[in-house]
C-alpha positions, 0 to 999 in steps of 0.5 A: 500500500506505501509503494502505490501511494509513494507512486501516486504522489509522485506522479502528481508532482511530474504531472503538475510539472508537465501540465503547466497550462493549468489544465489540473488547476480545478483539481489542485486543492483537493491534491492538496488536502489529501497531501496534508495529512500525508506530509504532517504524519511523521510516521509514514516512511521516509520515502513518502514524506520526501515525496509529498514533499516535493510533489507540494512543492512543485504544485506550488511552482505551478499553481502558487495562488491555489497552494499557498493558502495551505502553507501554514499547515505543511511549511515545516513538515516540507522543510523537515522532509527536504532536508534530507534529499540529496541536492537534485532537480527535484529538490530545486523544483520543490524549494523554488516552489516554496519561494512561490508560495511564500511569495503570495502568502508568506504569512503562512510561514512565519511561524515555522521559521523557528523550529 
């Protein structure tokens, strides 16, 4: 079952990256609250967490507006996920994807800047 949902998860990452006409964007807030949960459990693996991770990221270089409301409630676990991946083009996708939501909303990550 964490092989299929650790597939999935990434696949949505590398389909918002592939689709940036905005063909997903009705679709985005429900991804994303199906993320959440997922990146806030620390006791999903390893695996899981790093991917969510990225995935949120990149739904957040593609469509900024329609993820940054939801910053609060997984900026940290994001941060906590990622630092462990080796420094690669999916980490870069996932970080500057971060910077574009806190670009829109960057109160949404005041309070996890000290953790």
């Amino acid at each position: 079952f964490i092989s299929v949902c650790n597939n999935a998860v990434w696949a949505l990452g590398e389909i918002a990256l592939k689709s940036g006409d905005g063909s997903m964007q009705s679709l985005v807030p429900a991804i994303v609250s199906r993320l959440v949960p997922i990146i806030r459990d620390s006791s999903n693996t390893e695996g899981l967490l790093e991917n969510t991770a990225i995935t949120m990221g990149r739904l957040g270089l593609v469509y900024p507006s329609l993820v940054a409301p939801y910053l609060n409630k997984f900026a940290q676990n994001m941060c906590l996920a990622l630092r462990e991946i080796r420094d690669d083009s999916e980490k870069d996708s996932a970080f500057r994807g971060l910077c574009e939501m806190i670009k829109i909303n960057p109160l949404g990550i005041v309070h996890d800047l000290f953790f």
